[in-house]
N, C-alpha and C positions, 0 to 999 in steps of 0.2 A: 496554574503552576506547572510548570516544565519540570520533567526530572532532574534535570542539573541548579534546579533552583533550590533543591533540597538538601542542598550542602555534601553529596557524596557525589566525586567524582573520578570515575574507571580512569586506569591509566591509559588511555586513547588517544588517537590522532585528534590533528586539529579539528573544530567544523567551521564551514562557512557562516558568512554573516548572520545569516536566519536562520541557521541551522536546519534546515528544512529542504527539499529534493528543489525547489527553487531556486537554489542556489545554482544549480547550472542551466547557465542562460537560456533563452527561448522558452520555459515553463510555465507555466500559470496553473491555480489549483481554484476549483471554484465547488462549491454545495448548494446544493437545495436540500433545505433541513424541514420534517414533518411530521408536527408534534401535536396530535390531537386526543381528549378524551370522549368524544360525542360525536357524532351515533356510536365510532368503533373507536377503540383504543392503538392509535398509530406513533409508532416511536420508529421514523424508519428515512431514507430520503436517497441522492444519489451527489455522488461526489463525483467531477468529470477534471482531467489532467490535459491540459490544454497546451499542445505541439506547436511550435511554431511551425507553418506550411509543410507540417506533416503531410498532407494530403498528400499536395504536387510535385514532392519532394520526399521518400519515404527513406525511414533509415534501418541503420543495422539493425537488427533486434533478435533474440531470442528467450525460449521460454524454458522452464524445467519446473515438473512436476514433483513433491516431496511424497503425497498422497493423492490421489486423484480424487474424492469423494467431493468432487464439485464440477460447476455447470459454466464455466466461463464459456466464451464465444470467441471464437478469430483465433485461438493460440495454433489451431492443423496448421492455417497459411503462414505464420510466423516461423514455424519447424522446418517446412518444406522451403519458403524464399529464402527468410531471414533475412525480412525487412518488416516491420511497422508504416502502413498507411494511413493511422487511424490514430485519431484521440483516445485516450480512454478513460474508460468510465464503469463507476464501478457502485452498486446497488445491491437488494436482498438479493435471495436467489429466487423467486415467484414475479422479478418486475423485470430480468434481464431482457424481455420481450419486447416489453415498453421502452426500454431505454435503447437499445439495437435498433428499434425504427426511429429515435428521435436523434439517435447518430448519424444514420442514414440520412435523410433529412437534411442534416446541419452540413453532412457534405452533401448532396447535393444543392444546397445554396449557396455554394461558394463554386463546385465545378455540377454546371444542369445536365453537360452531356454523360455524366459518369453510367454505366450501365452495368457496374459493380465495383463494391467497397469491401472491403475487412474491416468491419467495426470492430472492434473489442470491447466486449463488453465481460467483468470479472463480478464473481457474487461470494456473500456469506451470509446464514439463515441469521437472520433476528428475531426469530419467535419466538422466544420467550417472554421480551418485552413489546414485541410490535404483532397486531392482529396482522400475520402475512397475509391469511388466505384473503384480506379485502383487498390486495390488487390494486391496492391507494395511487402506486408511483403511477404517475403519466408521463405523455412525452413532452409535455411541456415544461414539468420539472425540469427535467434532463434537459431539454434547452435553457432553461435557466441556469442550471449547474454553471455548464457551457461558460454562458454570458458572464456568469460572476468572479470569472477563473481573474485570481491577481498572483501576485509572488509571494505574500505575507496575507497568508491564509491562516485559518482559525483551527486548532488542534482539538481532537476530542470528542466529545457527542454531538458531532456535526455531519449533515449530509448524509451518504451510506452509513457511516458508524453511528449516526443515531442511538440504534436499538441492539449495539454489539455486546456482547460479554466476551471476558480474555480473562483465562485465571479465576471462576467464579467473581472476577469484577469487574465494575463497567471499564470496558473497552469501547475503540472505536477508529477512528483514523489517527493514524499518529507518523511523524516525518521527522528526520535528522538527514546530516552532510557529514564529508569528510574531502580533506581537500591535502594532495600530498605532491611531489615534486618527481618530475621522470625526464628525465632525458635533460634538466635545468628548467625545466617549465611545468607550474604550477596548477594542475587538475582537479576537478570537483567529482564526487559521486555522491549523490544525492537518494536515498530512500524513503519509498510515502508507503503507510502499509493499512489495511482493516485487519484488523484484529479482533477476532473472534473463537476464540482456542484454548485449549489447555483448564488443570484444575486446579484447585488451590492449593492443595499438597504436591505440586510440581513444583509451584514456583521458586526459586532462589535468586536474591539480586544483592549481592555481593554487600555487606555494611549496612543490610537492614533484616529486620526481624517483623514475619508472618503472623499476625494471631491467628491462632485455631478460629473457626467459623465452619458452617454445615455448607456442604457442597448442594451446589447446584444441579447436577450431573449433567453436564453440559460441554465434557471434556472433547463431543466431535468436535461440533465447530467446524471453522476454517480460518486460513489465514492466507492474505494476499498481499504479498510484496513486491511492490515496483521500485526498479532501482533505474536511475537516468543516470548518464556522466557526461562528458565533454571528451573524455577521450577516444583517439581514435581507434575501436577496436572494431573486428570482424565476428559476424555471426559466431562461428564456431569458439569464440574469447568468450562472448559475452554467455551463449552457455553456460561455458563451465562457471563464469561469474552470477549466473543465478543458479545454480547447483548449490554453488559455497554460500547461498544468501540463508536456504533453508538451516542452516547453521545454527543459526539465533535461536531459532527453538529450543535448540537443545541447550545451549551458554543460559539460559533463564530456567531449564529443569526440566520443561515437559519434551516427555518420549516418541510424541505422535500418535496418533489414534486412527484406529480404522477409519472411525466416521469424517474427518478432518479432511479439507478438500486445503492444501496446502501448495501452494502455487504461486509460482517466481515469476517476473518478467522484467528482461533487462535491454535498455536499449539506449545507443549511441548518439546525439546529436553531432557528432561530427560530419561531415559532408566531404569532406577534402582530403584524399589522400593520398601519400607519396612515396616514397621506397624506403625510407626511413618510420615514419611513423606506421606503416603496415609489419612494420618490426616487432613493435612496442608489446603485440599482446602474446611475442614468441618468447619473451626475454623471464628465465626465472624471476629472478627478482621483481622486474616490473608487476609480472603479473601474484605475486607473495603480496606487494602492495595495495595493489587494486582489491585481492581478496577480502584482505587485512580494513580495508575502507569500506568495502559492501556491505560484509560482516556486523563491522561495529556501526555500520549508518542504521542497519534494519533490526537491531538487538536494540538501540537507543530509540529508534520511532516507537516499536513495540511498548516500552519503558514509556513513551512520551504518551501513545495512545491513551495508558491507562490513569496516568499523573495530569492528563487534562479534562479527564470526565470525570464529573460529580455524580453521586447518587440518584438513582433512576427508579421511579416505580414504574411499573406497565403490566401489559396484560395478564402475565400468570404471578405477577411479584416484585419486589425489592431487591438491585442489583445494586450494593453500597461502593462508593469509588475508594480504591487503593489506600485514599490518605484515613479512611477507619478503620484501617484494617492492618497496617502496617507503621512500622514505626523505628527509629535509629537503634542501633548497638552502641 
């Protein structure tokens, strides 16, 4: 159950079809999900964001950091080209290693002569629920990830979000769109995010009511937001469009925390560009809009993260999902 299936709906732009970072072309979203109680207790896996010819073909991209207290991989080259050559893919923070060679890997079977890549690879800790220190993720996971990437993908305690909490509740990957009109022609921005952050006395979500419940103390965390669009913008746009993404945290209550590794990454599928559309990301308004879609796409996946995962036991405990714990006005 989607948050918008719960009968309260934000005054928000429209969202595309699936409502989900898919929605702008070329995407695919795939998981390896890995759910075990024996020998060690594993609630954990790896979710991979599958670029069309991203490789051969690399696009705008930039990153911003809200809090640093995380371990992602590839975001120096990203700051310094601002471009994206890499899938990405995103896991605990103890497997990023495993998954960084099985990137590597997957692009060198497709280009053999490469003799360097920027993989990307993004993390958030799941220990509370997943034995991290067992090292479970392989790189064969992560090639499967990969493999299983479609466009109407599975929301929730799936893949990397397996073994997340967000709010003292289960969390995990979660995705929306947003689709508005510039110049007379009709654009997507699409958001996928893990979610892993915040406490339960943060939270506010507008037309619904919190029960009290004992915290977790789990407020580092991290959160990790990927926003795609189809528009054509330039590194230095898409910055500031993931600057304004870190937003959403604060629109649902929580302040940020030392320990929270909180980190943006936005990037262009456009390919083509002209003297007009290299305009688009200087124009106030245009870019009021675009914010305006980043914003509410990565405030709604967050929302969606937690309204598609159920109640999780694992290693140190019981992490109950949103719908026990909350309820309409």
């Amino acid at each position: 159950m989607r948050f918008r299936n719960c009968g309260h709906h934000f005054e928000w732009l429209r969202s595309g079809p699936l409502n989900r970072i898919t929605d702008v072309e070329g995407l695919g979203v795939g998981h390896y999900t890995l759910v075990e109680d024996f020998p060690r207790i594993l609630r954990t896996g790896v979710t991979a964001i599958r670029i069309e010819d991203v490789i051969r073909k690399p696009l705008m991209a930039a990153s911003s950091v809200f809090n640093g207290y995380g371990k992602s991989m590839g975001l120096i080259q990203i700051d310094e080209l601002g471009t994206l050559e890499s899938h990405i893919y995103l896991t605990n923070t103890l497997s990023i290693g495993a998954v960084h060679q099985a990137a590597i890997k997957i692009a060198l079977d497709e280009y053999p002569d490469l003799t360097s890549h920027n993989a990307i690879v993004m993390e958030c800790n799941d220990s509370y629920l997943n034995d991290i220190t067992a090292l479970a993720v392989s790189e064969s996971m992560a090639v499967e990830a990969y493999k299983n990437a479609a466009r109407d993908f599975e929301l929730g305690s799936v893949g990397a979000g397996t073994g997340m909490v967000c709010f003292d509740m289960k969390g995990g990957i979660g995705s929306a769109s947003r689709v508005g009109v510039i110049d007379g022609r009709e654009y997507t921005v699409g958001s996928l995010v893990l979610s892993n952050f915040g406490s339960r006395q943060d939270l506010r979500i507008e037309g619904f009511d919190l029960k009290q419940g004992e915290s977790l103390n789990l407020a580092g965390g991290s959160l990790i937001m990927i926003v795609a669009t189809d528009i054509p913008l330039l590194p230095h746009h898409l910055k500031r469009v993931a600057r304004h993404m870190s937003l959403a945290i604060g629109i649902l209550g929580a302040p940020g925390y030392h320990g929270s590794g909180d980190i943006s990454l936005a990037f262009s599928t456009a390919r083509t560009f002209d003297f007009d559309t290299l305009r688009i990301g200087d124009s106030s308004s245009n870019m009021n809009l675009i914010f305006r879609m980043a914003v509410q796409a990565t405030t709604e996946a967050i929302l969606d993260s937690m309204f598609c995962s159920k109640t999780m036991s694992g290693l140190k405990g019981t992490v109950k999902s949103i719908h026990e714990t909350i309820s309409r006005k």
